[in-house]
N, C-alpha and C positions, 0 to 999 in steps of 0.2 A: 241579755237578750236570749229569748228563747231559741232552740235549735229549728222550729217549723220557719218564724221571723228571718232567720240570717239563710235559710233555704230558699225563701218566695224570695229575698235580695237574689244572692246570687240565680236562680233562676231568671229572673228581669236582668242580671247584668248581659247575662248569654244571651240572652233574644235580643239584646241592642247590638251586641257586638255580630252578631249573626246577620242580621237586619245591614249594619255599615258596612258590613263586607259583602253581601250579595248586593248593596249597591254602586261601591266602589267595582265592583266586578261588572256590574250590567253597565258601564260609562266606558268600558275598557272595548276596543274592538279587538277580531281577531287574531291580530298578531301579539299581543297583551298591549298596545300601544295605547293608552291615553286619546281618547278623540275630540282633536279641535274643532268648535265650529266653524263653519267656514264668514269671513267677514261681513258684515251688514253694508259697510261701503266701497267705495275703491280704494285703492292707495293712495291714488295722485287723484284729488277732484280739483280741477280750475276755479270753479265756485268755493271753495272750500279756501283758498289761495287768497281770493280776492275778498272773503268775507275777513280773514286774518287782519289784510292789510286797512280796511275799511275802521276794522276795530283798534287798528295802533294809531288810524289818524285822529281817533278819538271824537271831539263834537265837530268838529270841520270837514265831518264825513256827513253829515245832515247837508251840507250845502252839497257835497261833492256829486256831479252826475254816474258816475261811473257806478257808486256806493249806492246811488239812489235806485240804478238797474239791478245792480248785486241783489238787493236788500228784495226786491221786486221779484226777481226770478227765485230765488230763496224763500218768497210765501207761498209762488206760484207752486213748486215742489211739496212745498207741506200741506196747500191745499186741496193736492193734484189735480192741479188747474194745464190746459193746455195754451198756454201763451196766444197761439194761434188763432182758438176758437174765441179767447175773450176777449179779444181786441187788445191785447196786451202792449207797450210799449217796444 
């Protein structure tokens, strides 16, 4: 290889490594700490509890009322629907 060739490499290696550490750096807050986003849900959701157990009854969750409200309030939420306004159950 020519000497200009393994120049224009190593020039591209530095700008990457340059590049991953000014972003590794810019995710860092001020104390050099790492920053977590903060959660999308709660810890503890009830709904969340009862979807579990709806899914371990398996098909005998189709009949069960309790799953049938679960399942209900669970579209309600993803369609942000207000229970209230729709005449919901």
């Amino acid at each position: 290889m020519e000497g200009s060739v393994l120049a224009r490499i190593a020039a591209i290696v530095i700008v990457a490594i340059a590049i991953t550490a000014a972003l590794v750096e810019m995710g860092r807050d001020e104390a050099g700490q790492a920053v977590r986003p903060a959660p999308l849900m709660p810890e503890t959701d009830p709904l969340r509890a009862e979807q579990r157990r709806c899914q371990e009854l398996g098909e005998a969750a189709a009949s069960d009322p309790d799953c049938l409200a679960v399942w209900a309030e669970t579209r309600d939420r993803f369609l942000g629907r207000d229970r209230d306004r729709t005449g919901g159950e």
